[in-house]
N, C-alpha and C positions, 0 to 999 in steps of 0.2 A: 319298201312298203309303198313310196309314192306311183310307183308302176302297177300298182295294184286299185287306183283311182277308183278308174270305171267299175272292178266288182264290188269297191264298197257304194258307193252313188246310187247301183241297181238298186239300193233300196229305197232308196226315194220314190220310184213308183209305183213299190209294192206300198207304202206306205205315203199317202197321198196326205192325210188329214192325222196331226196329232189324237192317238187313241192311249187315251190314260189310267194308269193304275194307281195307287199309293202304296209305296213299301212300309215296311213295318216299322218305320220310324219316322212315318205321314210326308214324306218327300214325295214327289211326284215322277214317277217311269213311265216311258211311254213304249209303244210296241217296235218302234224306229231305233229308242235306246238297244232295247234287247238283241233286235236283228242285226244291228252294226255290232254288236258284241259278238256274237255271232260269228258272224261272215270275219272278222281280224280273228279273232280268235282259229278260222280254219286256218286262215290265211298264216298265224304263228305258228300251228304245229307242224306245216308243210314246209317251211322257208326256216321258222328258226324252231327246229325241234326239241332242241336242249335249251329252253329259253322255259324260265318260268312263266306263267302267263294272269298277269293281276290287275285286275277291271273292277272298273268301281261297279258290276256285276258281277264279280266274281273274286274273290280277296280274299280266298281261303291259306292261300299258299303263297311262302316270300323266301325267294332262294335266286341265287344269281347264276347265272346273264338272268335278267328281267327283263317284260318287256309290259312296261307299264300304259294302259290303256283307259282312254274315257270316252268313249264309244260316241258320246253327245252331250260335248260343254255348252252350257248355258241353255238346259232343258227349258228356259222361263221364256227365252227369245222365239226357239223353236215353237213354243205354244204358241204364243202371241204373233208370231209370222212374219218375227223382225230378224233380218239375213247374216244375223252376228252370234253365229253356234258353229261349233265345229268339230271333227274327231281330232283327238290327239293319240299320238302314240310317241314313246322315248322307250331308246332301248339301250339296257344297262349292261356294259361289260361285266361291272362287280359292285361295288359297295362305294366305291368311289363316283362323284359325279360327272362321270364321263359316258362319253357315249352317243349315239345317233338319233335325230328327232326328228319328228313328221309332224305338222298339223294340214288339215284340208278344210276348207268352207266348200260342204256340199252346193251351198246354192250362189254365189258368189264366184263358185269354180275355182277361188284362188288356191294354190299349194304353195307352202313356205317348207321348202328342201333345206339339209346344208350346200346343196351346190346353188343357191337361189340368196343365200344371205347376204347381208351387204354392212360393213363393216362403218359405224357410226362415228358423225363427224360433226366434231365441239361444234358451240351454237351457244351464243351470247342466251337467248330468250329461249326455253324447254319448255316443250309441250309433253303431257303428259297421260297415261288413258286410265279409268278406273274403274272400279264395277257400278252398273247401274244401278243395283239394289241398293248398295254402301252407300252411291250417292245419294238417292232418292232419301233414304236414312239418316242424311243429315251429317255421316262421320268426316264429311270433308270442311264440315263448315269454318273451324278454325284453323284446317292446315293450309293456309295463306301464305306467299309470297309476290313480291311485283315480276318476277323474274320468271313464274311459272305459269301454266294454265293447264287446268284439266278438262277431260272430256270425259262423260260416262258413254260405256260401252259392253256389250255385254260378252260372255265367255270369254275368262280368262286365258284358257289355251288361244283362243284368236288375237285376242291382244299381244300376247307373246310371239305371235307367228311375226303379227305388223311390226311389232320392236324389231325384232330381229330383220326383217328386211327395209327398216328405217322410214317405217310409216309415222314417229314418234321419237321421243326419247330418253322417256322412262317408263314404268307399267307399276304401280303401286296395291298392294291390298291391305284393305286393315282387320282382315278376317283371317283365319285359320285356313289353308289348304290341306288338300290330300294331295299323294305323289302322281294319281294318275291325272288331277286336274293342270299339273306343272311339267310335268314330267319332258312331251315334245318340244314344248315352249323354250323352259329353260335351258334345254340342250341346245335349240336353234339358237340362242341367246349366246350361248358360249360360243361357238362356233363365230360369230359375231364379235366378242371380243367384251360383250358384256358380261356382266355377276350378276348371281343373284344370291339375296341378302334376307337372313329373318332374325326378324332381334338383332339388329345390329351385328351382325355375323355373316361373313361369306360361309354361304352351303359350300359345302365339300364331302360332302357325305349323303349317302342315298337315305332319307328316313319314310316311314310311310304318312308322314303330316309335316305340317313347316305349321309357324307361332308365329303371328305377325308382330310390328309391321314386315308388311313384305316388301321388298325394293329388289326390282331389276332395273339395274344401268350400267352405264361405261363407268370403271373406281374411281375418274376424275369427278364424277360426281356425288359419290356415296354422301362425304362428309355434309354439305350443303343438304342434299333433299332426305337425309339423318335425320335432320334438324326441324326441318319442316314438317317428317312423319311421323315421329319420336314423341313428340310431348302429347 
């Protein structure tokens, strides 16, 4: 999928200026969401045709190989015109959490491949990234440690990409996900050598949601940042 860059990008300058709709459950789509939907969605019946194809615009159908898609993580940044959104794509053999992941920052230019991951290495002092809503929200206020620091950032699929090529090293949510917002991420993550964790449980299982807290890291650190996200 990453060689397929430049067709998904074209749409950035068909779509110059966030144009906004709200869907039926008052969240905010814009016409860049749709068109990147789109264009992977050609792009999966042509390349992987026996793939089911499930977009957080489209999520009618769930059968494996999957290739789970969010066309534009972190629709709030894209509005606002801060360069931390990106498409995600994971693609599932079967039911198990395996599998191949992509994410891209159209504006940013960066792609985080499996052939681009970079395999994380212990570090007395953890930095760590989390969503900018949750923080703005106040839910970090008690998960405190001297050992840690967080940064808010936005789209989780981008956060996931950085994890994985060791821009950080850990990625926390204390919100609910869906699988196309995790889906590239988490795979890049594994590939990397990282877990990822909800309720205190490694994922091992494709579901179409995850229950926070959510933690991805290396398992030498689950137990400790457990502790910190847990209460």
């Amino acid at each position: 999928m990453g060689s397929h860059f430049g067709e998904i990008t074209q749409n950035l300058n068909k779509h110059p200026e966030p144009l906004i709709t709200l869907k039926p459950d008052k969240t905010p789509v814009t016409e860049l969401d749709l068109a990147l939907s789109h264009t992977v969605e050609t792009l999966s019946q042509k390349h992987f045709p026996d793939c089911c194809f499930y977009s957080e615009e489209k999520f009618q159908e769930w059968t494996f190989p999957l290739l789970a898609l969010d066309p534009l993580d972190g629709t709030r940044e894209y509005i606002d015109g801060r360069p931390e959104w990106s498409v995600s794509v994971g693609l599932f053999e079967n039911e198990n959490f395996v599998g191949e992941g992509w994410v891209a920052n159209p504006v940013t230019k960066e792609i985080f491949s499996s052939t681009t991951v970079k395999k994380w290495d212990k570090k007395e002092y953890l930095r760590g990234e989390v969503s900018r809503t949750e923080f703005s929200q106040g839910l970090y206020r008690y998960h405190t440690s001297e050992k840690i620091s967080l940064t808010a950032v936005g789209s989780i699929a981008y956060k996931l990409g950085r994890l994985s090529h060791g821009k950080m090293d850990f990625v926390v949510s204390l919100k609910p996900k869906n699988i196309w917002d995790i889906a590239g991420g988490s795979l890049l993550c594994k590939e990397a050598g990282l877990e990822f964790y909800s309720q205190g449980k490694k994922v091992t299982k494709v579901l179409k949601s995850y229950e926070p807290p959510l933690i991805w890291c290396h398992p030498s650190l689950f137990s400790e940042l457990s502790q910190v996200f847990s209460s």
